[in-house]
N, C-alpha and C positions, 0 to 999 in steps of 0.2 A: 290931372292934366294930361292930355292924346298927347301921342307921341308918335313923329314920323319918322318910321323904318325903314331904312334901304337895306335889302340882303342882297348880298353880292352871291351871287352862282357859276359854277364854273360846270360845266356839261360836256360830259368824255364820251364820242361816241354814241350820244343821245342820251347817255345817263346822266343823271344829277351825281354830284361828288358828297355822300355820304356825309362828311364835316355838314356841307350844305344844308343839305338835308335839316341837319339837326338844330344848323341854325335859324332855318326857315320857321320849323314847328317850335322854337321859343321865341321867336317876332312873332307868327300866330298866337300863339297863349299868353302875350303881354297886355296886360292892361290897357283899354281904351288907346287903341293903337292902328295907326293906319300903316300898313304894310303895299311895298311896293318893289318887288324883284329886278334884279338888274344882273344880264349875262353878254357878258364881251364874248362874243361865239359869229360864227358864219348864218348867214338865212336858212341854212337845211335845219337849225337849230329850232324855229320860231315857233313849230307845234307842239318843243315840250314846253316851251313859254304859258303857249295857250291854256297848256291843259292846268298848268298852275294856278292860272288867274281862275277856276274851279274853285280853289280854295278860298276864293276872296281877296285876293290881293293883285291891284295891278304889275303889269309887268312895262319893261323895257330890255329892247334888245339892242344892245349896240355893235356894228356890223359895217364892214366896210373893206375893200378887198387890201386898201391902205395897211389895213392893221395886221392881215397874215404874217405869221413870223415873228409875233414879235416875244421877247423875254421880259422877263420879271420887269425891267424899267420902262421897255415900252411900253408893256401893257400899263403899271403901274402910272404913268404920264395920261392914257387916256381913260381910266379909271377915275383918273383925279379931277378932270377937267368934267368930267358926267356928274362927277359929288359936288361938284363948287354949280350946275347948275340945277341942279337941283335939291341941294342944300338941307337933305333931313336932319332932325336933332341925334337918331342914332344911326351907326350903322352894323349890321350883324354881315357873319363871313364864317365858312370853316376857317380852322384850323392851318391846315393848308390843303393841294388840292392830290387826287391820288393817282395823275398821270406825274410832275412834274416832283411834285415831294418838296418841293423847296420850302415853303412855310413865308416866305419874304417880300410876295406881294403885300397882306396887308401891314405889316410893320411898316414898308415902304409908303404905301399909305394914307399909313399916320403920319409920316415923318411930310409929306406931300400937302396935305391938308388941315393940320394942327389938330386933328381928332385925337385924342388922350386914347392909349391904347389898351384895352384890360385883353389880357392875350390867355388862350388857353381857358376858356370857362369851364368846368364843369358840373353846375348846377345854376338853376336860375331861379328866385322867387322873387315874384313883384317886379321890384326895385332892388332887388340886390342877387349880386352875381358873387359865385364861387370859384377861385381859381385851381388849375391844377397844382399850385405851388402854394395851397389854404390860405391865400388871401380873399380877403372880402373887399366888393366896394358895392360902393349907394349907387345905381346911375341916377345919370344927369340928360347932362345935352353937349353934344359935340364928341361925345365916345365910339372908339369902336373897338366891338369887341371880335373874340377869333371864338369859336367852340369846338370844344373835342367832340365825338361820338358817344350821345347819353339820351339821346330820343330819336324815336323814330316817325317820321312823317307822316299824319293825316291822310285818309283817301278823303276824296273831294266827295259832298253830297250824290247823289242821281241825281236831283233834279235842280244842280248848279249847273249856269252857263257858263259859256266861256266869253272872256274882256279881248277886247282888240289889244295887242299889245304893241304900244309906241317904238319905232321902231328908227334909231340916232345916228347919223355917217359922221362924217368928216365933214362933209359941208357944212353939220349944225355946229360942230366940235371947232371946227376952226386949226386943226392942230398942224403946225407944219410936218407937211412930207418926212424930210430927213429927222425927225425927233418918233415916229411911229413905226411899225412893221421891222423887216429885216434892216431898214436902211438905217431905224434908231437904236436900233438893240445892238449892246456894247457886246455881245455875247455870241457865239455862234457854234452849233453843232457841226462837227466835222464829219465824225464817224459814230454809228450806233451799231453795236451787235449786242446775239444773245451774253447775258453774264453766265458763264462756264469756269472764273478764276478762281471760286471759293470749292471747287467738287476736290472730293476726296475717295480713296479705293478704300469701301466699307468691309470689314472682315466681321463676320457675326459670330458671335460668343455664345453659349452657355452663361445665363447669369450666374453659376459657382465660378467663374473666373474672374469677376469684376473685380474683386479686392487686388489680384494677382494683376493686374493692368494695372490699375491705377498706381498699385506700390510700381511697378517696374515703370510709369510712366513719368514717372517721379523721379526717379535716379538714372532712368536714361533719356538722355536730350535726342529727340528727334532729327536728323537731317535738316538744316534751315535750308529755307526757302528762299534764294538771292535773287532780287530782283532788279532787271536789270533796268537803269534810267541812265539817260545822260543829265546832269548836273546842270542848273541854270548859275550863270556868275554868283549871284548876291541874288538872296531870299529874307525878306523881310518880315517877321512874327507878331503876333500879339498873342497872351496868355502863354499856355505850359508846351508849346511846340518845338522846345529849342532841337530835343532829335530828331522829329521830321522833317523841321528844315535842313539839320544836317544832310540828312537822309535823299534831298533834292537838290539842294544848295552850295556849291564849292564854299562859299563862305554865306555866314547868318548874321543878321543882327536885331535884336527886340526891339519894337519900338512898344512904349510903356505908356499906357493912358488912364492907369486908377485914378479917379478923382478928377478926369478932366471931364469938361463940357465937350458936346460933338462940335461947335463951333471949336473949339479948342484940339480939338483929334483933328479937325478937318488942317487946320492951320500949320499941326504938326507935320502931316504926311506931306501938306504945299511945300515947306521945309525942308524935307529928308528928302523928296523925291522919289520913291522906291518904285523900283518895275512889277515887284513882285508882293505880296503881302499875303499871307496865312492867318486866319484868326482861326483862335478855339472856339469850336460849334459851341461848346454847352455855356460859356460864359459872355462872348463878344456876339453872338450870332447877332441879335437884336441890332447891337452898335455897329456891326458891317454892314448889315443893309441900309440901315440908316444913313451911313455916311457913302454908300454906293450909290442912293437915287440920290443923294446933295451934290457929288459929284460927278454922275453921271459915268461912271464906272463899272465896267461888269464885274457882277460878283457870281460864284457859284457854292452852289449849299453842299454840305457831308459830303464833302470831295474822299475818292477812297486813294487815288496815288496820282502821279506828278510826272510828266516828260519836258523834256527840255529840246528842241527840233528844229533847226534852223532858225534859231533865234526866237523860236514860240514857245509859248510853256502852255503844254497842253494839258490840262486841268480833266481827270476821270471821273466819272460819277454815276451811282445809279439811277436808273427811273423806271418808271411805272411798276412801281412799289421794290426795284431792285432785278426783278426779271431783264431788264436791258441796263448795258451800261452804255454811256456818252462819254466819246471826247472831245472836249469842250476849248475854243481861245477866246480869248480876249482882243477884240478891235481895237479898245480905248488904252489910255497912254498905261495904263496901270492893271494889271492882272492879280481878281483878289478871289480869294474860295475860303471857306470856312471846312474846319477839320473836327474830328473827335479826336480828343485827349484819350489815351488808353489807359485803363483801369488794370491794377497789379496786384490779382489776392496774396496775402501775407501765407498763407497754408499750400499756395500753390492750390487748391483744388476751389473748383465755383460750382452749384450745381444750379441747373437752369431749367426753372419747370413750367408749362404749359397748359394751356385750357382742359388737356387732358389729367388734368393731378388735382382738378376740383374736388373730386369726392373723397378726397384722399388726402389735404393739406397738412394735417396733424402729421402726418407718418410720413410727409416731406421735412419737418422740423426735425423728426426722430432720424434720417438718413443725413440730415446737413451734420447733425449734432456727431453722427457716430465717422465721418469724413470730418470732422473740423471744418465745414462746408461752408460759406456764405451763399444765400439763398437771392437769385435771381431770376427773374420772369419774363415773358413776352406779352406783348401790350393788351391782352383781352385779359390778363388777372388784373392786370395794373388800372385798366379801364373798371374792371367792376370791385374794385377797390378792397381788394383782397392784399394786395401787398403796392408798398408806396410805389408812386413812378417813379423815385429816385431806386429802387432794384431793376427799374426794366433796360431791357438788352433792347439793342437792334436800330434801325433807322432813325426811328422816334423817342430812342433812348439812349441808354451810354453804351460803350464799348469797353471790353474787359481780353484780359489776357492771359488766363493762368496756367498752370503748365499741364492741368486735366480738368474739362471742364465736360458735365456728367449733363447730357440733356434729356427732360423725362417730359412725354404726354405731349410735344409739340410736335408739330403738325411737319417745317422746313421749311414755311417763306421765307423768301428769299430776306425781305426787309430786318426780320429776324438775325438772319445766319452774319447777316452786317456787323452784328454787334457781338457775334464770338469765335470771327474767323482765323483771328489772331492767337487763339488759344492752340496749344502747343502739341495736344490730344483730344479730339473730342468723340465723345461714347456716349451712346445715342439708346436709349432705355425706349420703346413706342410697343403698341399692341398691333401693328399695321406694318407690314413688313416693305408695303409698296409705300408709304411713307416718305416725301421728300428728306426726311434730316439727315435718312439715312446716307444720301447721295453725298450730303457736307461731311459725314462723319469716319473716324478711322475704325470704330469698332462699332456695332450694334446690337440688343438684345433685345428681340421679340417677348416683350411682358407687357400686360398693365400695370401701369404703376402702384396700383393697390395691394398687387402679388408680391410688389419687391419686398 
């Protein structure tokens, strides 16, 4: 039985978002399937449209000066209202997108359009999709799914044309003014600059020293880092946050939702009232955006730290993969951001290895083994399924803290350095001396990792 595909596309700059991509070329390889692209973008956007429908698939472009500005809910609002008219059985989407990183458009969605959501695919055969968390499901009708990066897109024939692609305002949408653009988005950037808080003054070693670091990094505590906030009254939590909210909040209190329904979460927080809420990224993330577009509340995603400023809590955060950070408020009655929980090795040491320790993974087991190590990675091993996602560090993974954390064969994106800024010492192993990590790191040694 055909099955009709809407891929949602999000275009940076005139690029297609990578997630996309990959979602597009598995709507292309599905069986007896009619594919039809769909991008909330400006008209300068409409000839990468064109060059799409190459591949065979119509497009639509939805477009309208209305919608400039808007965040995860506005968009999310005029997303929904394009799916309810044109109503396919499935919908494909990355993952999330790789200007914004939030991941909460399509979760949102779901939550918007009753589509059942299988989040994170990565593999697809037929009728059945693979999660990044080894679930399996059958598709149907009425799903949508997110996909990680696991294909890469199709060049279109030579002697394929190009489709006019339809192209959707507000006048066909119908959406009121104040629910669209800046004027509906609960959310608002204040200030962006470059991210510069994670650099560190690298001192380069001799790798015959390294045991001698790490032992002394071990029994001597580094100068902590005090950072200064001013304190919001009362900070509200969900999950394992209760230091962070310390950390922001003259007083905290958890609010607790195992086992409830979001009809049930919603009715809680109507209740309690709170101005402020914090959810843990790796476990509630799903459940805050869900209950952000129900209530119409701005949410923001891996928030990395917290001010308190004439009565604003301004919410930090990285974007365009971490290179910039935002500071972020909240319009709406309620200020809510999703955090990472911090990871605490038992041995005090983690060591964290990189696309450069492919050829060499064995004699990375034999280096953890001989440090009492726990072995963690950055998202191209974890992607090619070399070690699980639950070891990957950084934006798209967890964050860890130990008191010396040993990084081999990575490169220093920045989405990365997210997830081990908090470690106490870090010692930077690379064959590339102009190597970003170096810039994150306290110590470095010019080696391939094969040599170690």
């Amino acid at each position: 039985m055909s099955k009709n595909i809407l891929v949602l596309l999000k275009i940076y700059k005139g690029d297609l978002n990578p997630f996309d991509e990959c979602a597009l070329e598995c709507a292309l390889s599905y069986p007896e399937s009619k594919v039809t692209v769909l991008a909330m973008s400006p008209l300068s956007h409409l000839e990468t449209l064109e060059n799409l429908t190459r591949l065979g698939c119509d497009a639509i472009l939805v477009s309208d000066k209305l919608y400039a500005g808007s965040d995860t809910i506005a968009t999310t609002k005029v997303l929904a209202k394009t799916v309810e008219l044109y109503n396919p059985d499935l919908i494909f989407c990355g993952r999330q997108s790789i200007d914004g990183n939030t991941a909460q458009v399509p979760i949102m969605l779901s939550e918007l359009t009753g589509y059942k959501l299988v989040n994170k695919v990565i593999s697809i055969e037929r009728e059945n999709a693979k999660t990044r968390e080894d679930k399996s499901y059958v598709l149907g009708n009425k799903q949508l799914l997110t996909f990680e990066k696991f294909k890469l897109l199709r060049a279109p024939s030579i002697f394929s044309k190009k489709r006019e692609v339809r192209i959707i305002t507000n006048e066909e949408l119908d959406l009121p003014v104040e629910s669209v653009g800046l004027f509906g988005s609960p959310t608002q950037v204040i200030k962006s600059y470059a991210n510069e808080t994670d650099r560190r003054f690298c001192k380069f070693i001799n790798f015959s020293k390294l045991d001698e670091i790490v032992y002394t990094s071990l029994i001597v505590m580094p100068d902590e880092k005090v950072e200064k906030v001013n304190k919001a009254p009362l900070i509200h939590y969900v999950g394992n946050l209760n230091d962070v909210a310390l950390k922001y909040g003259e007083q905290v209190q958890e609010i607790k939702v195992d086992g409830l329904s979001i009809d049930e979460v919603i009715k809680l927080i109507e209740k309690i009232k709170p101005k402020i809420i914090l959810w843990e990224e790796r476990e509630y993330k799903q459940l805050a955006a869900r209950v952000a577009i129900r209530m119409n509340v701005g949410l923001c995603a891996d928030c990395v730290s917290f001010n308190y400023v004439k009565n604003q809590f301004i919410i930090t955060r990285p974007a365009l993969g971490g290179d910039v950070i935002a500071d972020i408020v909240s319009k709406s009655p309620i200020s809510m951001a999703t955090i990472k929980a911090t990871n605490t090795e038992e041995y005090g040491i983690a060591i964290v290895i990189g696309r450069g320790t492919l050829h060499c993974l064995k004699h990375m087991d034999k280096i953890a083994d001989d440090f009492r190590a726990k072995i963690y990675c950055t998202r191209p091993l974890a992607d090619s399924g070399v070690i699980d996602y639950s070891h990957q560090v950084g934006l798209t993974g967890i964050s860890i803290a130990p008191r010396v954390c040993i990084v081999i064969g990575t490169s220093g994106a920045v989405q990365n350095i997210v997830g081990i800024n908090k470690s106490k010492t870090i010692i930077a192993i690379n064959n590339d001396k102009k190597a970003k990590i170096f810039d994150y790191s306290d110590y470095g040694i010019i080696m391939d990792a094969k040599d170690i």
